[in-house]
N, C-alpha and C positions, 0 to 999 in steps of 0.2 A: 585527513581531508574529509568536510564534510559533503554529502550531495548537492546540499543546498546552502549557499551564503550570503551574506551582507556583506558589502565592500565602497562605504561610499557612496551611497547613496546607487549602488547596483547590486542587484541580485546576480550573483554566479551560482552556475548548477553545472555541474559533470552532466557532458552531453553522451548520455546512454545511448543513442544511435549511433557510435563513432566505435562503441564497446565491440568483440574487447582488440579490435585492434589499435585502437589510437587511444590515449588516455587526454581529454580536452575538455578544457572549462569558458564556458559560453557566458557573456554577459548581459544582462535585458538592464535599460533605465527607464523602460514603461509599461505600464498590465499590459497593453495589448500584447503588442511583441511577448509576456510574458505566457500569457493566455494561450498563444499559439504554442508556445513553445510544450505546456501542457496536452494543448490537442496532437501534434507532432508526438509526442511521447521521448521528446528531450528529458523530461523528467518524467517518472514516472514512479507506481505505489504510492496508494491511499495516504499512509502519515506523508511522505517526504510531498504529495501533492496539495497534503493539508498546509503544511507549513511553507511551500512556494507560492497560497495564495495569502495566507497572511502577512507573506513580503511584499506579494502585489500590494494589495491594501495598502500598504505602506509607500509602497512608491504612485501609488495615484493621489496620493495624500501630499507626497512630494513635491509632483506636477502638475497637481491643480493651482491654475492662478486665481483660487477663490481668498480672498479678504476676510469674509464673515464665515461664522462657524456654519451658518444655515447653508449657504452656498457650498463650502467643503465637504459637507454631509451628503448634498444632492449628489454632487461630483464623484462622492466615493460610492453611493447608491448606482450610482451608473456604472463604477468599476466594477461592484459586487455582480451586478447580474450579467456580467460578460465572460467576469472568472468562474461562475458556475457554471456556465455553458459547455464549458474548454470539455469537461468529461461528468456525466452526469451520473455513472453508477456510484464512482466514491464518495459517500456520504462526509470524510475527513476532506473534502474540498468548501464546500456548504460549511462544515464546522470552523474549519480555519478564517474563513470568508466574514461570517456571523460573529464570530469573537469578535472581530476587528469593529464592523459595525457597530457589536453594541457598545466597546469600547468611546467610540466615535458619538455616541449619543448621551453619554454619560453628560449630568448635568454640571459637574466640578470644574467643566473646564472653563476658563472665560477668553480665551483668542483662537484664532485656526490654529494659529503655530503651536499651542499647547498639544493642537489635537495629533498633529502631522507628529511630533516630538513624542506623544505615548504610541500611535502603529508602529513605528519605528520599535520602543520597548516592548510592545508586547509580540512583534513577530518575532523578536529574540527570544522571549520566553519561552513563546509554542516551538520551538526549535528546541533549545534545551531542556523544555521537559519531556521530550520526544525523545532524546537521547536516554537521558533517567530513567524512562521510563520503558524504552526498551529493554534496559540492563536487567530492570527488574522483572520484564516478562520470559525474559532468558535467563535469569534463578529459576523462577517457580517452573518454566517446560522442563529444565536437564532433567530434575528431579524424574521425570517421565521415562529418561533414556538411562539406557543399562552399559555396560561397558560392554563394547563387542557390537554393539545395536548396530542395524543397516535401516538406516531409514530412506526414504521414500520423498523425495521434493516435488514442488509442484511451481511451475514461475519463479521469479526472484521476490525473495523476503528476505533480502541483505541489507548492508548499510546502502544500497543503492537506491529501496526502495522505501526505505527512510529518510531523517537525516544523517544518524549514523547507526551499526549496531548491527538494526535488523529484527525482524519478528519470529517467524519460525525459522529461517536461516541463522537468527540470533540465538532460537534454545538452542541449534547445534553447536553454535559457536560457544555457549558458554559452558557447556557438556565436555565439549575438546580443551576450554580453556581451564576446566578441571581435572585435565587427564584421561578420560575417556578415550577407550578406543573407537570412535564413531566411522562410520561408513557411510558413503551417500549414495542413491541410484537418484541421478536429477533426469527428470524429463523436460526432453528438448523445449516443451513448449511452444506450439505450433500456433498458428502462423507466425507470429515475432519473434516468435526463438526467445524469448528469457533467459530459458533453462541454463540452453547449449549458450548462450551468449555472455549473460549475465553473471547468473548463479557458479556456471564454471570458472569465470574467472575471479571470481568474489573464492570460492572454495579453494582454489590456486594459490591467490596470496595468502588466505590465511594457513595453508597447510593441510588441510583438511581431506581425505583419500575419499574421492567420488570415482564414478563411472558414470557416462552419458546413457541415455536410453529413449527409444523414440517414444511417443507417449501410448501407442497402441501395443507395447509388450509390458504395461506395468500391470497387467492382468497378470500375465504370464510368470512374472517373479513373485507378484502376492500368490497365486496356487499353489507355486515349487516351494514353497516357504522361504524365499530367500528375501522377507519384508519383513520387519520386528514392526514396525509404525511410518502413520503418513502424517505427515506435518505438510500444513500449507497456510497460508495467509488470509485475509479478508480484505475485500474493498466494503461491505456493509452489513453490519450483521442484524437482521432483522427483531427484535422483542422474544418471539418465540424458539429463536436460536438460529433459524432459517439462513441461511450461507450465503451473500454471490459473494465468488471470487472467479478469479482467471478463469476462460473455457478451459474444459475437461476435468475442473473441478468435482463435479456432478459422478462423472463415471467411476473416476477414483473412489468416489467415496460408495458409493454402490459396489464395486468389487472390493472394499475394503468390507463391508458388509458382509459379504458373500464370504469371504476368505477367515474373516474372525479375525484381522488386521486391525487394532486401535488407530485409529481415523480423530485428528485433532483440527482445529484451526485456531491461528496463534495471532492475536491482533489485542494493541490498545481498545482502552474504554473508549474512547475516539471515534469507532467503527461501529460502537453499536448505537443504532438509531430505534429507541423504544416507541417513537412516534409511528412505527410500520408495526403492526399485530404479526403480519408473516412478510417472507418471502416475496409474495404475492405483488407488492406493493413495488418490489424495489424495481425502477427504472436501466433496463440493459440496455447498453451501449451497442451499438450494433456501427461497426468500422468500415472504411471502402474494403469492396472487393477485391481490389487492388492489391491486398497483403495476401490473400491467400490462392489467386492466379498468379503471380509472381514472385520472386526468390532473388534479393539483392539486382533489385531492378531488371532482370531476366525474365519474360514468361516461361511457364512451366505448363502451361496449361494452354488446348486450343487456340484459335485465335478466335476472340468471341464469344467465348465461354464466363459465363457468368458465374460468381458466389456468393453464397451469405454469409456473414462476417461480425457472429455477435460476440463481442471481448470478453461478455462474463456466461458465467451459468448460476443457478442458483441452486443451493446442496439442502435439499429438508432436512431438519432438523433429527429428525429419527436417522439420521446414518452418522451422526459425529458422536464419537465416545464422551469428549468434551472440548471447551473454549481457552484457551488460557490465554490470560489477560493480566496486567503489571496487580490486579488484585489476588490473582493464585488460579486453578484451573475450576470454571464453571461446570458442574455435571449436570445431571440429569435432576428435577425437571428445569430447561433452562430459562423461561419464563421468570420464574422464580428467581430463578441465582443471575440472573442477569439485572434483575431490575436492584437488587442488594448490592452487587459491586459497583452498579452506576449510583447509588446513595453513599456510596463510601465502605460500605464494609467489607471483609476479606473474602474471599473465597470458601 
């Protein structure tokens, strides 16, 4: 089952909020509804958000009653800038968005319905090459893990937060599905829970032997030495190698530092946006307070008590060992090896 599908002229997505108790798949027949469904975190992770807005694309293509190709273009210009709204730090939202556009602007076509009939083909593509392409960024990380390894998770990078597969929950998955004896310490992942949500149950069905852990004792296992490596994901990876991914990102990676832990982030070329010099540039989501005063609809916290609530953090570059990407693992300096894998060549 994929995260994200075509069915018909509907987009189905496994509704993550239901995780992991109910296993359910939600249907949108239009961007808005689809958009929401984004900002809700029905779906959610950078590629699989990448390629639920290129379905959007595709379904506002569907339901516009434009005649001429000029008017479909306007129409699908107004879908782009609502699907990019839904969540602004993952730069694979903007990318899936923009393929579709410039698809849509391509001068080959001569009717709407040519145009509406290729979004349709190319949101299949960026779905399957998102599959392909995780496979291969889960060759190139195992190679990083040892047999016996206890690695270190951070949020979900499964097939949940793609369309299938997974990122850095994928190099574990393709490590184990070489035999490897792999180990996980997954952190809960606070306020949403991911971790404890997600990732435990993605690691369940595949087999894979974790232990739960709150996110403020992953200090505490990197010290005791009971941490070989930290694998974690990206929502945008900046030119000079610069990180945001999930909150708590950041700290991992500075006690990963501290501890002499190899500290990786595992995402498609997708994620890197070379048009940002650093870090600096990338736009943090910042969520209601609402998720971190309360716990499955329950306050936990005063009554009146207010929170800040930014989804990402950003990791400088100087604390990641390296990048691995379906091109092979970027190191040091990343500038460099980053601007190379996005021209095409290997690692």
């Amino acid at each position: 089952m994929r995260t994200v599908e075509w069915e018909k002229g509907t987009v189905r997505l496994i509704d993550q909020t239901k995780l992991p108790w109910e296993l359910t798949v939600v249907g949108y027949r239009d961007h808005e509804r689809l958009a929401e469904a984004i900002s809700k975190m029905v779906v959610r992770g950078a590629p699989a958000i990448g390629a639920t807005a290129a379905y959007g694309m595709a379904l506002a293509g569907l339901t516009s009653e434009a005649e001429t190709m000029d008017a479909l273009r306007s129409d699908l210009a107004d879908a782009a800038e609502r699907l990019t709204l839904a969540r602004p730090t993952a730069v694979n939202l903007v990318w899936g968005v923009e393929r579709q556009l410039q698809l849509a602007r391509d001068e080959q076509w001569t009717t709407a319905d040519e145009i509406r009939a290729a979004l349709i083909r190319e949101a299949h593509a960026i779905a399957d090459e998102d599959v392909a392409t995780n496979k291969r960024i889960g060759a190139h990380g195992a190679k990083l893990i040892s047999d016996g390894n206890t690695v270190l998770h951070h949020c979900n990078t499964g097939a949940l937060a793609t369309v299938d597969y997974g990122t850095a929950l994928g190099v574990i998955r393709a490590a184990h599905e070489q035999g490897k004896q792999v180990h996980v310490l997954v952190d809960e992942t606070r306020p949403r829970l991911q971790g404890a949500l997600l990732t435990a149950w993605e690691l369940e069905r595949l087999g894979i032997p974790f232990e739960l852990i709150v996110d403020s004792a992953a200090g505490h296992f990197m010290s005791t030495g009971q941490v070989d490596l930290v694998l974690v994901g990206a929502d945008r990876i900046a030119g000079n190698g610069d990180v945001a991914n999930k909150i708590g990102t950041y700290s991992l990676a500075v006690m990963a530092k501290e501890n002499g832990v190899p500290f990786y982030s595992v995402a498609p070329r997708s994620t890197v946006d070379l048009s940002l010099p650093s870090g600096d540039q990338i736009p943090v989501e910042e969520r209601p307070g609402e998720e971190v005063t309360s716990l499955f609809g329950k306050s936990i916290a005063p009554e009146g008590a207010t929170a800040r609530n930014p989804a990402f953090d950003v990791t400088p570059h100087r604390y990641l060992t390296g990048i691995v990407t379906e091109k092979g693992v970027v190191y040091l300096p990343f500038d460099l090896g980053l601007r190379r894998v996005m021209e095409g060549e290997e690692a």
